[in-house]
Residue, then its C-alpha position, 0 to 999 in steps of 0.5 A: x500500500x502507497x503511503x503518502x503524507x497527510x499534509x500533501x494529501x489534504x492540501x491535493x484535496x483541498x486543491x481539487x475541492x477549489x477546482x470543482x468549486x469554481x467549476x460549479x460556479x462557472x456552469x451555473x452562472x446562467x440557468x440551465x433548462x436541458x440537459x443539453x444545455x448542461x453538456x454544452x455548458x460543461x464542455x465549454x466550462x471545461x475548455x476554458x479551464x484547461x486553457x488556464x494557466 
């Protein structure tokens, strides 16, 4: 079994916990009525974040 140190472990969480956060925050600024419209908010959100440095 990997160990790894609580300090980095909890700070990775944390880490991704602030991405997802503003990820939400990104797709539902505008209400979403369709499924559709949710994937298409998805994709967009997720492009734009990953073009971020």
């Amino acid at each position: 079994m990997l160990k790894c140190p609580t300090i980095k472990c909890d700070k990775a969480l944390e880490m991704s916990m602030q991405w997802l956060a503003y990820i939400k925050t990104l797709i539902y600024e505008t209400p979403i009525y369709s499924e559709e419209d949710f994937i298409s908010k998805f994709t967009v959100t997720a492009a734009s974040v990953r073009e971020t440095p």
